[in-house]
N, C-alpha and C positions, 0 to 999 in steps of 0.2 A: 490453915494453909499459910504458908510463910508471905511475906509482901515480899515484892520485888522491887531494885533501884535501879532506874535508869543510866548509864556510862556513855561518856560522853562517845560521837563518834571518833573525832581527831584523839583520844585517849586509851580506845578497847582494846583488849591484846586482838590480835591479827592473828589467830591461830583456830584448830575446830571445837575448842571448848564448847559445850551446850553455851546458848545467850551471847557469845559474843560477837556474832554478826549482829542480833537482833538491837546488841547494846543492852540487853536485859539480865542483870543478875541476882540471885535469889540473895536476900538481904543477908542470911548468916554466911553467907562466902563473900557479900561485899564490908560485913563487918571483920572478919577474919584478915582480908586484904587490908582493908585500914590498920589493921593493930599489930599486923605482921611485925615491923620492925622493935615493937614494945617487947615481943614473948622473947621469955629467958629462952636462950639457943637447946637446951631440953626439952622443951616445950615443942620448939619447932621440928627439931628432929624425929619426937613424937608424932604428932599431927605428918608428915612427909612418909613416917613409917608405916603408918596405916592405912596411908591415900596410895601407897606403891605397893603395899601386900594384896589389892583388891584390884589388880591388874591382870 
């Protein structure tokens, strides 16, 4: 089972994501958010294309 990282309250997005009231999210979507800015924009596009096909 994946760990979980704690977000701060004054920082969580304010939206109905799973975890984001509780503040809680599962480590590989808080590592994902941290590296976000690093992925070549292919990369991002990818990951985005797949997360909105399963919609």
């Amino acid at each position: 089972m994946p760990s979980e990282t704690a977000i701060s309250e004054e920082r969580g997005a304010k939206c109905g994501a799973p975890g984001a009231q509780s503040g809680v999210v599962d480590a590989e979507l808080a590592e994902l958010i941290q590296r976000w800015a690093e992925l070549p924009e292919a990369v991002k596009a990818g990951i985005l294309a797949m997360v909105r096909s399963g919609e």
